[in-house]
DOZAZA-773618 format. One line per field, with one value per residue (C-alpha): x, y, z; residue in three letters; residue number from 1. Coordinates in nm, 4 decimals. Layout:
c1: c(X | ...)
c2: c(Y | ...)
c3: c(Z | ...)
resn: c(Ala | ...)
resi: c(NUM | ...)
This chain:
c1: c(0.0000 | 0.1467 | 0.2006 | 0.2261 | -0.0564 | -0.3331 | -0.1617 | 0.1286 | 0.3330 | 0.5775 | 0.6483 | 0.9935 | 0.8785 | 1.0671 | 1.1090 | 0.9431 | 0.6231 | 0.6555 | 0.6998 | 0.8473 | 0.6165 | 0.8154 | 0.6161 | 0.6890 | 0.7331 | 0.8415 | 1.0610 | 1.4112 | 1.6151 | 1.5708 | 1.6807 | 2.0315 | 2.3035 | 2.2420 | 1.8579 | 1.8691 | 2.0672 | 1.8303 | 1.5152 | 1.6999 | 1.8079 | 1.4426 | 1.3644 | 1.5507 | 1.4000 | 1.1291 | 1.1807 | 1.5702 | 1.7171 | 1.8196 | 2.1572 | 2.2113 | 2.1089 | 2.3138 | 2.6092 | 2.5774 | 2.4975 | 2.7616 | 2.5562 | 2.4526 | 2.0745 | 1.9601 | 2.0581 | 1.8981 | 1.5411 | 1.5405 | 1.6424 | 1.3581 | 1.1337 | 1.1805 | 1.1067 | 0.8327 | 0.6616 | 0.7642 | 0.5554 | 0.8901 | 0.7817 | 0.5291 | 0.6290 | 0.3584 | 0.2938 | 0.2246 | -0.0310 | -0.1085 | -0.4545 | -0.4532 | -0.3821 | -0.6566 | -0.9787 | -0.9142 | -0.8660 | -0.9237 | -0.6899 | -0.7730 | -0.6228 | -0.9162 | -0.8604 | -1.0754 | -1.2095 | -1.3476 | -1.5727 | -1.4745 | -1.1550 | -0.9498 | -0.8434 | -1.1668 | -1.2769 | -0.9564 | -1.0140 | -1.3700 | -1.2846 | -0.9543 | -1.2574 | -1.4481 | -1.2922 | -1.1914 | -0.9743 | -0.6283 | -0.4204 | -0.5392 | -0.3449 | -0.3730 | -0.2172 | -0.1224 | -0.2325 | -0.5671 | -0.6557 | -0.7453 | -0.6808 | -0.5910 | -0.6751 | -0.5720 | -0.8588 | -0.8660 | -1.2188 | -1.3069 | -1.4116 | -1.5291 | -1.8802 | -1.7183 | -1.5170 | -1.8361 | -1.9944 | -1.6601 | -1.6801 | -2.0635 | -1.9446 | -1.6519 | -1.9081 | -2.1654 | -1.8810 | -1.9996 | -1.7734 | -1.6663 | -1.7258 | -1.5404 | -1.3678 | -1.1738 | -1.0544 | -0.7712 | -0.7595 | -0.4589 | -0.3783 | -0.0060 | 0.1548 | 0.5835 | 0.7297 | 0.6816 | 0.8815 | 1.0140 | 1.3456 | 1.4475 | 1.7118 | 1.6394 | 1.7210)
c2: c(0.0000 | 0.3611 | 0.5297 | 0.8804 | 1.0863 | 1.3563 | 1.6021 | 1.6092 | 1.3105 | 1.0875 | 0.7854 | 0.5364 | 0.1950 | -0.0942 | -0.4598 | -0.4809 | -0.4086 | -0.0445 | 0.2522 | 0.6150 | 0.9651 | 1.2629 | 1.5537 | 1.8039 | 2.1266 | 2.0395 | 2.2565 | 2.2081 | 2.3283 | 1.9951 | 1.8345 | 1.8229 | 1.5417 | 1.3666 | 1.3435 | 1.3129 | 0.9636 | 0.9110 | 0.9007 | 0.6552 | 0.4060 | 0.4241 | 0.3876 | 0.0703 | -0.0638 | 0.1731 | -0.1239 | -0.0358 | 0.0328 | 0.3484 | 0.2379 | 0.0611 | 0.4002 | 0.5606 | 0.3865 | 0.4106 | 0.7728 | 0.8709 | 0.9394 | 0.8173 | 0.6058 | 0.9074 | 1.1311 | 0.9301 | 0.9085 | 1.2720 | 1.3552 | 1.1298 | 1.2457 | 1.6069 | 1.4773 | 1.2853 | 1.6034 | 1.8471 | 1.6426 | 1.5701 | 1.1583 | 0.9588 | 0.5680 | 0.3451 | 0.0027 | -0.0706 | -0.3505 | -0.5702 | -0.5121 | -0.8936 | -1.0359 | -0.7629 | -0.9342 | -0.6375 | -0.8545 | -0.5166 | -0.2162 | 0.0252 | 0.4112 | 0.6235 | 0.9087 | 1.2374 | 1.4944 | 1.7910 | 2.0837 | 2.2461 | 2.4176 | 2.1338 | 2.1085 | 2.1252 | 1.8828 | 1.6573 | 1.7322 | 1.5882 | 1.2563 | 1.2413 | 1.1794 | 0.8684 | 0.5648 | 0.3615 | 0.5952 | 0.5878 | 0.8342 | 1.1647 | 1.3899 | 1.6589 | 1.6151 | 1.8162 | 1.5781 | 1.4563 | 1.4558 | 1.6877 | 1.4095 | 1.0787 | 0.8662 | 0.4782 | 0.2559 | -0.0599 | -0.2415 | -0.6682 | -0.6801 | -0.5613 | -0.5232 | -0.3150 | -0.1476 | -0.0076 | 0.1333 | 0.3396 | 0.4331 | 0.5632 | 0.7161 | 0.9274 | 1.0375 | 1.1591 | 1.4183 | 1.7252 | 1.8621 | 1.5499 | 1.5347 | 1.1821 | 0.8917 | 0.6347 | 0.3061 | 0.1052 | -0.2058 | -0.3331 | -0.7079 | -0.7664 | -0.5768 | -0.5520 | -0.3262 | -0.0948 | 0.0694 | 0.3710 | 0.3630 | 0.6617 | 0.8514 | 1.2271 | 1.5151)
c3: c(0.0000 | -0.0834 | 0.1759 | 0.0938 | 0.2603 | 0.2168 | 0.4722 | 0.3072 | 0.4416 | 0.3020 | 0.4524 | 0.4542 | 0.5123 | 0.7101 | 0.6732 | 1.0340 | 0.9113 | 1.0357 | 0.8967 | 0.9674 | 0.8018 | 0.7709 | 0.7689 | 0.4389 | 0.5294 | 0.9009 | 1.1109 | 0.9167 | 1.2476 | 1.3995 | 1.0422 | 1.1066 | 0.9952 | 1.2772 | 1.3006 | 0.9134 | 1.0100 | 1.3099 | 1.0644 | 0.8040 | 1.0622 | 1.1858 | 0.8301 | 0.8018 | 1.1371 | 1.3226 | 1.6270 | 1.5930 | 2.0059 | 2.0699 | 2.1668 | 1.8204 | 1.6535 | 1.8840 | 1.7924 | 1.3997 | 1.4273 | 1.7232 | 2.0341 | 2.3332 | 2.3853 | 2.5813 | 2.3337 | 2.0568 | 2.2813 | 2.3115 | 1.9290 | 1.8326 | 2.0831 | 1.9681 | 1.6030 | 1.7548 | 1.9083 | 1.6351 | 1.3523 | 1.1725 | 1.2003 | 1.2729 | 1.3639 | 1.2613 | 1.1999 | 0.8336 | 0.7602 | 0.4294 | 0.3582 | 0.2071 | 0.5716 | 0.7097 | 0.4698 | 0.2234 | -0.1020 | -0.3539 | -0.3742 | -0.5955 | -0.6953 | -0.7819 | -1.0680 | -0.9921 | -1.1545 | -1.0090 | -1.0382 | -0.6930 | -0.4839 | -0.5289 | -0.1321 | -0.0330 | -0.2537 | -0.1308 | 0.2750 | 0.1752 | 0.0141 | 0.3136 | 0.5034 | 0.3860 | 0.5786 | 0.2576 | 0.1726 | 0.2828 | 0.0449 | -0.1363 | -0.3671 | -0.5751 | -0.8783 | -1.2020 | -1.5254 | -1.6567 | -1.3197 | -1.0360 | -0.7281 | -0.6895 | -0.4123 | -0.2794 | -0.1500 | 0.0167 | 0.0027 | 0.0787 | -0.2676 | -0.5756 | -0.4480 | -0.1375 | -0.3989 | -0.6235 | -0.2758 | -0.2251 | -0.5287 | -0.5178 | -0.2078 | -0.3864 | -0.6955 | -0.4042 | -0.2898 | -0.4061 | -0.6695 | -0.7903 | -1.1905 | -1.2875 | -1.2006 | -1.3310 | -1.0956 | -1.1566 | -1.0025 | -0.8283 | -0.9549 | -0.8183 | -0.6305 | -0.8027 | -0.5640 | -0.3028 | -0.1176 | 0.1134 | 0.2170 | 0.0740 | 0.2532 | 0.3893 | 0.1599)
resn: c(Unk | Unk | Unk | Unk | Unk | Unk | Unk | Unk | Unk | Unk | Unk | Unk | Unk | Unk | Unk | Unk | Unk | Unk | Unk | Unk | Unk | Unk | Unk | Unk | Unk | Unk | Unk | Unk | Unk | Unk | Unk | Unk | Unk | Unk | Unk | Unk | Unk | Unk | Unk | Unk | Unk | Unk | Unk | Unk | Unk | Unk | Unk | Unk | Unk | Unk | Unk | Unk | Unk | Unk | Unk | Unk | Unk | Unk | Unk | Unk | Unk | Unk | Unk | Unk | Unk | Unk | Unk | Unk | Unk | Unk | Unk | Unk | Unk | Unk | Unk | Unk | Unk | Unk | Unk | Unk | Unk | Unk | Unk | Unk | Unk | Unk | Unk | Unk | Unk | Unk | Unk | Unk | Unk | Unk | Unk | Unk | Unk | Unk | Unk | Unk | Unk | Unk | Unk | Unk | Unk | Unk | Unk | Unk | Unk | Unk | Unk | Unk | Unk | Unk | Unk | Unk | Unk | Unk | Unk | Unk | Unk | Unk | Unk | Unk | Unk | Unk | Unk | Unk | Unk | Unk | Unk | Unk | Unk | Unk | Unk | Unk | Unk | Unk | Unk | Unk | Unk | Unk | Unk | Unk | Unk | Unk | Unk | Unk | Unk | Unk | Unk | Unk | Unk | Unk | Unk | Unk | Unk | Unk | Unk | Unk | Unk | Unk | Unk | Unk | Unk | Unk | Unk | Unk | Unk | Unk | Unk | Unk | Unk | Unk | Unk)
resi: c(1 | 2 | 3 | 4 | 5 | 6 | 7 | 8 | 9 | 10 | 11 | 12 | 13 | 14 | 15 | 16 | 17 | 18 | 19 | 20 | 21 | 22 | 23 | 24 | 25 | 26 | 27 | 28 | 29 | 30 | 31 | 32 | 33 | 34 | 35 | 36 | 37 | 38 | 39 | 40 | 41 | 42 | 43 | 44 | 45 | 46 | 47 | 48 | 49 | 50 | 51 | 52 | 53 | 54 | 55 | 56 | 57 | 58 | 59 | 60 | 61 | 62 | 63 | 64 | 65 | 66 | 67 | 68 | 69 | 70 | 71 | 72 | 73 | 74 | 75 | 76 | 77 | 78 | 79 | 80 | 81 | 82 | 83 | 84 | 85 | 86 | 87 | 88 | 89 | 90 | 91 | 92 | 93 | 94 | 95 | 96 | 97 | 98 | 99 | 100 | 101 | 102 | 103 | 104 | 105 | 106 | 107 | 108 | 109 | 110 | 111 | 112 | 113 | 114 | 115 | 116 | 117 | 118 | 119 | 120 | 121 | 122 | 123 | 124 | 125 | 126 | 127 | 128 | 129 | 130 | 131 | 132 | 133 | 134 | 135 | 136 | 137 | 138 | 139 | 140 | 141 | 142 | 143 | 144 | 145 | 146 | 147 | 148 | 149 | 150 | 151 | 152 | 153 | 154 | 155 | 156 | 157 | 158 | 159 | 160 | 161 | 162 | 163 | 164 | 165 | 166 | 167 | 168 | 169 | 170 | 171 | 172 | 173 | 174 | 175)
């Protein structure tokens, strides 16, 4: 599942089944070297110790809790736990093209709202937003779907269907 989300998140994904969100536009004095490194060995492993961070990034486990603490509070990162919708009875995946009529964010805060969907972007191409939904099956997936169209503002859409999943991943490093 993509991970990117509708308030501006991006997210670096872990083979622990977790995942760390960096915040875009977050406060870029607590984005030095060192908490740049912090957030990539949490990418790696958001269940990493504190003491094995510290001593691949040079500090102590105390300083490491309170550097990711601060990042923590700040909205720099989120740590989450990042499930497969397959193992959750979610066995249709689906990105949704939109089209709309209306101010684009409000239009996007609206459909970041409906519980089926899990990612929302506005987008510059043939269409206004795109959004990721997970639904039990195709039946589930046409009532999402009516729900999106009911949105007021909303003009078109166009589903395409997930059927295999090739790659996905987050482990980008920090800029």
């Amino acid at each position: 599942m993509a991970t990117s989300t509708h308030d501006g998140r991006t997210a670096g994904h872990t083979s622990h089944g977790r995942r760390v969100i960096l915040r875009e536009g977050a406060n870029h004095a607590l984005l030095d070297e060192v908490a740049k490194r912090i957030i990539e060995q949490l990418q790696e492993d958001g269940r990493r110790p504190y003491a094995t961070i510290g001593r691949a990034v040079g500090l102590s486990e105390a300083a490491v809790r309170q550097r990711v603490q601060r990042l923590l509070d700040a909205g720099v990162m989120q740590i989450v736990a990042v499930t497969d919708p397959l193992q959750l009875g979610f066995a249709r995946q689906a990105m949704v093209g939109v089209r709309t009529s209306a101010d684009l964010e409000e239009t996007a805060d609206r459909l970041a709202e409906l519980d089926a969907v899990d990612y929302v972007v506005i987008t510059a191409g043939s269409f206004d937003l795109l959004l990721e939904v997970v639904a039990r099956n195709d039946d589930h997936l046409l009532e999402i779907l009516k729900e999106i169209r009911a949105v007021p503002g909303v003009v078109a859409t166009e589903a395409f269907v997930y059927l295999k999943l090739r790659k996905q991943t987050y482990t980008w490093g920090t800029p």
